[in-house]
N, C-alpha and C positions, 0 to 999 in steps of 0.2 A: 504493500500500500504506500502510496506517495500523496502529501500534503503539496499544495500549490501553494502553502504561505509557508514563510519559514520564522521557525518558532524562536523567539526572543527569550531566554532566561533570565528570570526574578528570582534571584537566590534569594531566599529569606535569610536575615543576618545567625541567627545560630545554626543553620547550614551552613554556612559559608565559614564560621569560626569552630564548629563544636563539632559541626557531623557531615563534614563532607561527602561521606559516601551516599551519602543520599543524594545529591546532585548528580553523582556520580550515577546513581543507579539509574535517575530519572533520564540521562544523557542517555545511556542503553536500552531504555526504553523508546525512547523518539528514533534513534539510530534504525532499531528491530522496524520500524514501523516507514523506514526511508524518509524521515521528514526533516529539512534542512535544519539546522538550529545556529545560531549566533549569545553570546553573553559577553555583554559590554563590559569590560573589567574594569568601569569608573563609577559605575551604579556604586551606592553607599545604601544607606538604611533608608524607610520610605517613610519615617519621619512617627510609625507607631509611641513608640515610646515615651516619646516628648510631647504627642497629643494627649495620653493614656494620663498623664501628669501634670497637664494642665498648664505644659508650655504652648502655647500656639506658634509664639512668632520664631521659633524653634523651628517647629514639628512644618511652618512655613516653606522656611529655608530647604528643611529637607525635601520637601516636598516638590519643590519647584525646579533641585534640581533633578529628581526622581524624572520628574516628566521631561526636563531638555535633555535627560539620556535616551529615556524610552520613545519617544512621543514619533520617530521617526520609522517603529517598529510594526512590523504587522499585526502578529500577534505575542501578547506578553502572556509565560505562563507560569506558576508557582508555586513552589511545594509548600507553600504553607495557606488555609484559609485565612488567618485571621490579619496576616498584610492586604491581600488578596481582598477582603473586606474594608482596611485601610486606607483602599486607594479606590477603591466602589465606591464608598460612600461616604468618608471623612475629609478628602480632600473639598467635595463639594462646600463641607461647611468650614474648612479652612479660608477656601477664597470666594463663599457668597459677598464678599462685599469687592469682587474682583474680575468684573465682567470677563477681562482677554483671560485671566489665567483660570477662570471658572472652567472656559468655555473648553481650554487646552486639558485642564483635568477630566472633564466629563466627555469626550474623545475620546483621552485615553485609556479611561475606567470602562468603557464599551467593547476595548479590545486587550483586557485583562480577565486571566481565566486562572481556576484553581487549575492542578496537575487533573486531577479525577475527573471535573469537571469537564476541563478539555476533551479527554481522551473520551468518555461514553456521550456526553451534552454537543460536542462540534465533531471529531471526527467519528463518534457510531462505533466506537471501539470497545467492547465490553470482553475479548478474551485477547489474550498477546501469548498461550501458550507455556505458560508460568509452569514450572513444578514445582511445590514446596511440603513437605509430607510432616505436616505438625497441625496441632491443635491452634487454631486461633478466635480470638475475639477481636471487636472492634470498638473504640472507645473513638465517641464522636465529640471533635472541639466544637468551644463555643459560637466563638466566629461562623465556622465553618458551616455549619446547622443552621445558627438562629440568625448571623450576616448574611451569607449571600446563599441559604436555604439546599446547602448540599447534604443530601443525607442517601439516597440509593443509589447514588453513581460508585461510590467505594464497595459497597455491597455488591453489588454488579461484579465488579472488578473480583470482590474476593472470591464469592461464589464459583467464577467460573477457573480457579487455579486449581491446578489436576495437584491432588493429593491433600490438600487442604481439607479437613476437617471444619467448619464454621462454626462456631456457636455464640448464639447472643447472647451477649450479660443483660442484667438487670439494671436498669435505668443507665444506659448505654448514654444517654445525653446528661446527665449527671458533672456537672463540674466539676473538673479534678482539683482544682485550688489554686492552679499553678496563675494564669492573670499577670505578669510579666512580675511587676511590683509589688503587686498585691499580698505575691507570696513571702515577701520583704516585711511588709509595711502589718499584716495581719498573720503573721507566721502561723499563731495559734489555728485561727480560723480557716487559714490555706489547708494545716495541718490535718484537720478534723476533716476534710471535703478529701483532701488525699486518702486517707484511712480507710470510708465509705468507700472511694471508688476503686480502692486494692481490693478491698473485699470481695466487691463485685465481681473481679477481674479473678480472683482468686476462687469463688464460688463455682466460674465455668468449668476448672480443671482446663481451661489450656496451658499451652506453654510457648505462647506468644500471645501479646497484645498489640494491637494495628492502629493506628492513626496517622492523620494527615496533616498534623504541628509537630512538631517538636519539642515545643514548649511543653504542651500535656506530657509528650514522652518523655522527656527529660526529667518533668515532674514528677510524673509518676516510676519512674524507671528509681529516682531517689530512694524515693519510701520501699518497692522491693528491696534495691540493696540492702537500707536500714532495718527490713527486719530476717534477712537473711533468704527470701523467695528465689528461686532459679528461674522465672518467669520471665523470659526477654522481651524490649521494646522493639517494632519496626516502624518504621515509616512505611506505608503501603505500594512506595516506590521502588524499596529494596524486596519488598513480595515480590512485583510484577518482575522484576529484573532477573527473577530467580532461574 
């Protein structure tokens, strides 16, 4: 299969610092599928953080350059929902008082797509030939669900990997605690939301948990350590790539 547009990468920043191989997986992903790709290596962060916090003329800045990197791109695609969500729908209220740079954000927020997204919602792709022979569940982020409403395109994807076991945990949409800062600023209360959602993950008997942030799995990947679980984290990237 071959794409006529060629796909721009949006690394989300703790891919690009923490967990490369997830980009790495998703590049093998696009590759399998022959669809051209480009990743501009000046892109910086898209300015989440510094909105999340209540910097604006920050989260501005970032923003503005986000879009004179991207803005010339076809399509932008991104392993994480909750950037992804960031630039759907936050930059609009960054620059409502900013007719030209509204106008250049909400263009490019039209041609910005989650990974899962992409692949089953534009190009129709719901198996890539995966094999992965383990138990899994799936823990759905916030963003990514309740922002820009992606919830059975990852199901899709996992369902159809030869040898995968699936099973649903119990309130799958459950916040894990993790919130960037959140989990800083409310340790206790991050804590108590992680605890809940190991359980969950724990109740399935798999021996992988799938999501489409990193934030959650880094989260959550915490707390198994801390209480000693063999239970691994994937990004649903490193599935498909298998």
């Amino acid at each position: 299969m071959t794409s006529h547009k060629t796909v721009t990468l949006f690394i989300q920043c703790l891919v690009d610092t923490i967990y490369p191989e997830v980009a790495e997986a998703m590049v093998r992903v696009f590759r399998q599928l022959g669809i051209s790709l480009t990743c501009p290596t000046d892109q910086t962060c898209c300015g989440q953080p510094a909105f999340n916090s209540g910097y604006r003329r920050q989260a501005r800045f970032a923003a503005k350059h986000f879009i004179e990197v991207f803005e010339d791109s076809e399509i932008i695609v991104c392993p994480s929902g909750s950037c992804v969500n960031m630039v759907r729908h936050h930059y609009a209220e960054l620059f409502e008082n900013n007719s030209q740079w509204l106008r250049r954000a909400q263009d490019l927020a039209n041609r910005t797509y989650e990974f899962s997204e992409y692949l089953v919602d534009v190009l129709g792709v719901d198996e890539l030939g995966a094999r992965f022979e383990s138990r899994v569940t799936y823990h759905d982020s916030c963003h990514l669900l309740r922002g820009i409403g992606v919830r059975e395109q990852p199901r899709k994807l996992l369902h159809k990997v030869s040898g995968a076991d699936f099973i649903e945990m119990h309130d799958s949409d459950y916040c894990c605690g993790f919130g960037g800062s959140f989990a800083v600023k409310y340790s206790d209360i991050s804590n108590a939301m992680v605890t809940d959602k190991v359980k969950n993950i724990m109740d399935t008997g798999a021996d992988v948990v799938v999501s489409c942030d990193m934030g959650c799995l880094m989260n959550i990947q915490g707390k198994l350590s801390r209480i000693g679980s063999d239970i691994k984290v994937m990004h649903l990237a490193q599935i498909l790539a298998c």
